[in-house]
C-alpha positions in Angstrom: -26.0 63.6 -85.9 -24.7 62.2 -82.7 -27.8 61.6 -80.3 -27.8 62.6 -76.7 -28.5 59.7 -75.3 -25.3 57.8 -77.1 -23.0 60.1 -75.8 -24.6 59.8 -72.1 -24.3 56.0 -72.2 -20.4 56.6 -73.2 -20.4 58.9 -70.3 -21.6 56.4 -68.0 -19.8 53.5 -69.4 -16.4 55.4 -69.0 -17.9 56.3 -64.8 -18.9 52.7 -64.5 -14.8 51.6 -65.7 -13.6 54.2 -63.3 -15.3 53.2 -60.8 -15.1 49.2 -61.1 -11.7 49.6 -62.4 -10.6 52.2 -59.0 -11.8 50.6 -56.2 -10.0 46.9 -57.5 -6.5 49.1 -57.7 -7.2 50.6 -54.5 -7.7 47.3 -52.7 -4.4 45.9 -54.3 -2.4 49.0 -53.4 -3.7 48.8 -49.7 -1.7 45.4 -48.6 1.0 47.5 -49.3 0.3 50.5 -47.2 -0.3 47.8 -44.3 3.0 46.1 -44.8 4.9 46.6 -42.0 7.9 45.2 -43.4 8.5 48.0 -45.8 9.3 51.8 -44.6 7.7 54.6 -44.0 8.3 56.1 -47.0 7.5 53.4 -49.1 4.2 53.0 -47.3 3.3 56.9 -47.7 3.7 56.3 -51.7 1.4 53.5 -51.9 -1.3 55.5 -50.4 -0.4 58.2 -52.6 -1.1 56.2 -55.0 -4.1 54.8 -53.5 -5.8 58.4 -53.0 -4.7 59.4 -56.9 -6.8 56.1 -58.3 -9.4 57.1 -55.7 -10.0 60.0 -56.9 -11.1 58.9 -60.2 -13.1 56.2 -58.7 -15.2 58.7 -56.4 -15.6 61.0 -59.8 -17.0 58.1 -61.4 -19.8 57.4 -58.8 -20.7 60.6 -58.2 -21.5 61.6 -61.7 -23.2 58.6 -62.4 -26.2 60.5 -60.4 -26.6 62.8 -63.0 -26.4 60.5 -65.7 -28.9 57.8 -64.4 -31.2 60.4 -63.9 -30.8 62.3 -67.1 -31.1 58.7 -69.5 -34.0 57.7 -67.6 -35.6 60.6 -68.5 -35.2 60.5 -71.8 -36.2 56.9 -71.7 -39.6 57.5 -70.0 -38.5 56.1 -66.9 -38.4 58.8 -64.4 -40.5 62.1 -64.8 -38.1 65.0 -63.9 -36.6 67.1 -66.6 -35.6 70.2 -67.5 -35.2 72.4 -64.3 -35.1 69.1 -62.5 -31.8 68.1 -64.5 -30.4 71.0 -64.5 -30.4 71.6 -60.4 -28.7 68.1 -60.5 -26.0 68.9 -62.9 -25.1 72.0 -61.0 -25.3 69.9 -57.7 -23.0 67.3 -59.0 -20.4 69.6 -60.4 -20.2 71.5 -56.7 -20.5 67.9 -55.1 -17.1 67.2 -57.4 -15.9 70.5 -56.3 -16.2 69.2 -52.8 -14.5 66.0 -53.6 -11.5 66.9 -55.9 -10.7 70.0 -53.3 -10.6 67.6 -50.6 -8.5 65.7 -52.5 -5.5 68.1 -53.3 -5.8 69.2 -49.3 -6.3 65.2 -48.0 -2.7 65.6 -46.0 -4.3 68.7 -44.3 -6.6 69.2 -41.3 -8.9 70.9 -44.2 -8.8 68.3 -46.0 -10.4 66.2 -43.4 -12.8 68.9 -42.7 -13.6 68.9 -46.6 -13.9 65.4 -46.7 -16.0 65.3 -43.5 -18.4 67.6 -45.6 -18.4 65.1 -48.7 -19.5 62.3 -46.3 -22.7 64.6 -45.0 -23.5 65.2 -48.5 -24.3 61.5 -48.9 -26.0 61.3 -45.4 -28.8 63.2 -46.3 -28.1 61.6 -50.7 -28.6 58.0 -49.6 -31.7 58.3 -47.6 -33.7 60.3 -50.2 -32.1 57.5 -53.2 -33.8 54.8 -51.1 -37.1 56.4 -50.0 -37.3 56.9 -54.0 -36.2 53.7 -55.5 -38.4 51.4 -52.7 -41.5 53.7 -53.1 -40.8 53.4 -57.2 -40.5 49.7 -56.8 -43.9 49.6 -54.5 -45.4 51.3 -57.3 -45.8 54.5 -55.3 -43.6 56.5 -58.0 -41.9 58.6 -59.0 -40.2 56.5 -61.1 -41.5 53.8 -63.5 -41.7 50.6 -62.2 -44.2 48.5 -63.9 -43.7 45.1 -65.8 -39.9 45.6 -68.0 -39.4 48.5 -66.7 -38.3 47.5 -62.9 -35.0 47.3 -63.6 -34.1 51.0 -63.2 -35.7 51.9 -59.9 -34.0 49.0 -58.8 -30.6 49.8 -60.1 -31.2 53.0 -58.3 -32.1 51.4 -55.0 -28.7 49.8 -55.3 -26.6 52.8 -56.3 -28.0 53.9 -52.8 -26.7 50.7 -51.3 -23.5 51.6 -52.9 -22.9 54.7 -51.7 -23.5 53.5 -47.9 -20.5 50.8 -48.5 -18.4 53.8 -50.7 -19.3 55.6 -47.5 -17.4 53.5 -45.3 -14.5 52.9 -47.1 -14.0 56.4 -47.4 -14.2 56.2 -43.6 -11.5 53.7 -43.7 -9.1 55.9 -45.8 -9.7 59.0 -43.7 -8.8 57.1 -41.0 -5.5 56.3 -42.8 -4.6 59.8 -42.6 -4.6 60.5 -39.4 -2.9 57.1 -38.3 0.1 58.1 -41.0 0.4 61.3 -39.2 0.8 59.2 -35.7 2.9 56.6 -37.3 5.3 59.4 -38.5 6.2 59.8 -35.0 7.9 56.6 -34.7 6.6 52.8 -34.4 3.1 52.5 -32.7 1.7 48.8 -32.9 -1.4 50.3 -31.6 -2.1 52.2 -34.3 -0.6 49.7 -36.6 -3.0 46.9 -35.0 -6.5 49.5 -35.8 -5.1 50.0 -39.8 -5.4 45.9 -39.7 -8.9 45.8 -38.2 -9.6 48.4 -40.9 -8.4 46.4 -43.6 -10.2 43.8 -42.8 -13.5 45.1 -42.8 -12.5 47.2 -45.5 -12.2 43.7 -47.4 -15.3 42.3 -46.5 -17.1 45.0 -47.7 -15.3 45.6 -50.9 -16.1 42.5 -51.9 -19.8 43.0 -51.6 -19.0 46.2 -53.1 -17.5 44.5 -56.2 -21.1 42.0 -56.6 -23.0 44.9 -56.4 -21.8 47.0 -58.5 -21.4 44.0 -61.5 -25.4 43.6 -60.5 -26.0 47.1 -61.4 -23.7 46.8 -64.3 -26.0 43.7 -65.6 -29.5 44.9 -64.6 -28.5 48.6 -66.7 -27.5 46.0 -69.7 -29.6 43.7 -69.5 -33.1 45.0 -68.1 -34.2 41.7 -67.1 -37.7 43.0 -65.4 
């Protein structure tokens, strides 16, 4: 018989790839949407390309939620089951709704608006995933926190942190839209100097992106405490 569990930690294995895997392409493919030196039209394909490895890369964080909470239940570690589970599966799949439909309309005006929507879901998300994960770690609850066991309110203190950088960079790729739609108009070194800043930041804080995410990849291997 193939056990739950097994096929969960496959699930989140493959989200975890997706999602290491994603944002390291989308970094790559962005020097080329900033390159000056190359056209229009070659610049519009990179992000195209950029927003189709996205995608898989947002799918991957997002439905790690879900699965976090679902193995830690069946490992003891956090208390919520049944219903519980079931709310966050259905939660998820309309939170993917959200972001895939965004994604086919992302050259549209509602496809800002949907994607405006995505980054309220994870204003109210990330606040709630710390409140739980530092009052775990506290020993407060709800989740288990005791000796060999901190290692999973902590990863999912950090999945919080995660999802604040995620939030930003998604920033920074909406933003793209909109300056694509200027720079269509002809030459604007204005809007071309912005997409720099962007980038910029948007380097600094993938890279802290990139540790983090190894660290929760290590402490969800690992369990060190």
């Amino acid at each position: 018989m193939i056990q739950e569990v097994l096929v969960l930690r496959w699930l989140h294995i493959l989200c975890m790839v997706y999602w290491l895997g994603g944002e390291w392409g989308i970094f790559h493919t962005s020097f080329n949407i900033l390159n000056r030196n190359l056209s229009m039209e070659e610049r519009r394909r990179h992000m195209e390309t950029a927003y189709r490895i996205d995608i898989l890369a947002r799918t991957g964080i997002i439905t790690l939620l879900p699965l976090g909470l679902h193995m830690g239940n069946i490992y003891g570690l956090q208390p919520y089951g049944g219903n519980f589970l079931t709310f966050m599966w259905i939660f998820v799949a309309l939170w993917l709704g959200l972001c895939w439909s965004a994604f086919f309309k992302r050259e549209t005006d509602l496809g800002i608006k949907l994607t405006k929507i995505d980054e309220a879901v994870r204003y109210v998300l990330i606040p709630t995933i710390f409140i739980v994960g530092i009052s775990s770690l506290l020993g407060l609850g709800p989740f288990e926190a005791g000796e060999g066991s901190r290692w999973y309110a902590t990863k999912f203190t950090l999945y919080g942190f995660t999802l604040c950088i995620g939030l930003g960079l998604r920033w920074i790729m909406r933003r793209w839209t909109t300056a694509f739609r200027i720079l269509a108009q002809g030459p604007n070194p204005q809007i071309e100097a912005v997409l720099e800043r962007d980038f910029l930041l948007g380097r600094c804080m993938a890279y802290v992106y990139w540790v983090t995410i190894a660290g929760i990849c290590f402490l969800g291997t690992v369990k060190p405490f």
